[in-house]
N, C-alpha and C positions, 0 to 999 in steps of 0.2 A: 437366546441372546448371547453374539459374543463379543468378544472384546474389543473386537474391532467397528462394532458399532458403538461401542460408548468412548474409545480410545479420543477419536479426535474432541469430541465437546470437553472430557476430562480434561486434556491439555491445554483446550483452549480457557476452561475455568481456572487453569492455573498460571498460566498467563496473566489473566484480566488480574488475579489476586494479587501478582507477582508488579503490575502496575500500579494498582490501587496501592500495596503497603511501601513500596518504592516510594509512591509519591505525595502519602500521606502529611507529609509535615509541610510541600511545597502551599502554597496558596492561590485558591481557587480566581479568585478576583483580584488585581490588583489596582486601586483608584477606580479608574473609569476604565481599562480595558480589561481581559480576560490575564491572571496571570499563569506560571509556569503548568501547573496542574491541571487547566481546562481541559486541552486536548485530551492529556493521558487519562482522565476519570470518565469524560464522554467516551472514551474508545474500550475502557477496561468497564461501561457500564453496556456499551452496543454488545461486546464480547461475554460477559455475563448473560443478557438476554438471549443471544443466539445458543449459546453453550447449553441454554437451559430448556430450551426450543428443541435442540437437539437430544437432549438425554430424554426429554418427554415422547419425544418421536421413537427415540431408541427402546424405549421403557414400554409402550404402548402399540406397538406393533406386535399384528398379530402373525402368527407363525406362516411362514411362505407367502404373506402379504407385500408388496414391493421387494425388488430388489436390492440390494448392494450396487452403486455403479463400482465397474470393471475398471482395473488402474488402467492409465493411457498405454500406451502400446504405440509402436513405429512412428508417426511425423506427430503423433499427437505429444507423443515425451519428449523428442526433439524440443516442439514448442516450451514444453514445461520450464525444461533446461535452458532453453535460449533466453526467455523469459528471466530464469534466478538469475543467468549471467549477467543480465541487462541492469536488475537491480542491485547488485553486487557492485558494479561499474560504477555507477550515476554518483556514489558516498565518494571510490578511492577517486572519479575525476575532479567532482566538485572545488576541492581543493586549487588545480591547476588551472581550470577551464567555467568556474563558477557553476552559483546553479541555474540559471536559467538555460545557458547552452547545455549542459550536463542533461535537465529533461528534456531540452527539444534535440538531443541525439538519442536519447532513448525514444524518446515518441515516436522519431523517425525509424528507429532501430526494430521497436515494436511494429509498425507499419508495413515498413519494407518487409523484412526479414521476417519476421517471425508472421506477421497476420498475411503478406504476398498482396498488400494492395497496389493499384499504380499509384503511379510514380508522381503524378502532375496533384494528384489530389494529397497526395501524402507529404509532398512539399509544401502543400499552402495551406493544410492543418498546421504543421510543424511549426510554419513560419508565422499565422494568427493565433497558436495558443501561448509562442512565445514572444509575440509583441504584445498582448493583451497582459501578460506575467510581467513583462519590463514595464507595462504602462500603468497598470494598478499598483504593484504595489513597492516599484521605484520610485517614478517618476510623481505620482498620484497623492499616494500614503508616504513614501519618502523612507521606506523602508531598506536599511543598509544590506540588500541580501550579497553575498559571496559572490564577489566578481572573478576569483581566482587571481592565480600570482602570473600568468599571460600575459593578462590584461593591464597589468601595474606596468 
């Protein structure tokens, strides 16, 4: 056993911990919708489960039984990196350019660039997952999401 098998699920448990006591005092429910803390306790409890999935796999494996996967290596780390760039991006544009355009540049971004699909199919995902996004839960739900300061 070494450390590099238990490394990631450890972090990942301290994460999920680092959510759950962050968010402890928020409230779960609030009225009749979900308040502040649903998502973070659902994600710090998904993250829990898997972390714990994993240390047992880590824990329980017997010796030269499976491998380790190998870190990426040439257009696979590319991808990786394109990938953080992408989500790095989507927080510093939102501000300027909202969130709905912000994902459907990243979707397209992801698509293009980084996954190399064509171009005709990668356009009219981009364009129905972010009219479906402006139509639920703008237009639909009436939800004020971030148009950016462009658009003003």
């Amino acid at each position: 056993m070494r450390l590099r098998e238990f490394a990631p699920a450890i972090w990942v448990l301290a994460l999920s911990a680092v959510v759950l006591i962050g968010t402890w005092e928020s409230s779960y429910w609030s009225g009749t919708t979900p308040g502040p803390a649903f998502l973070p306790w659902w994600l710090a409890g998904a993250g829990l489960v898997v972390a714990g999935l994993a240390l047992a796999e880590a824990l329980y494996r017997k010796e030269g039984e499976g491998e380790m996967p190998a870190w990426p290596d040439g257009w696979a780390l590319a991808r990786a990196m394109l990938t953080f760039a992408g989500l790095l991006a989507v927080p510093i544009l939102m501000p300027f350019i909202g969130l709905v355009v912000s994902g459907a540049l990243f979707m397209a971004f992801l698509l293009l660039v980084v996954m190399r699909r064509p171009l005709l199919a990668s356009l009219a995902t981009v364009a129905i997952t972010g009219g479906v996004v402006q139509a639920v839960f703008v237009w639909w739900l009436g939800l004020p999401l971030p148009v950016g300061t462009i658009w003003l």
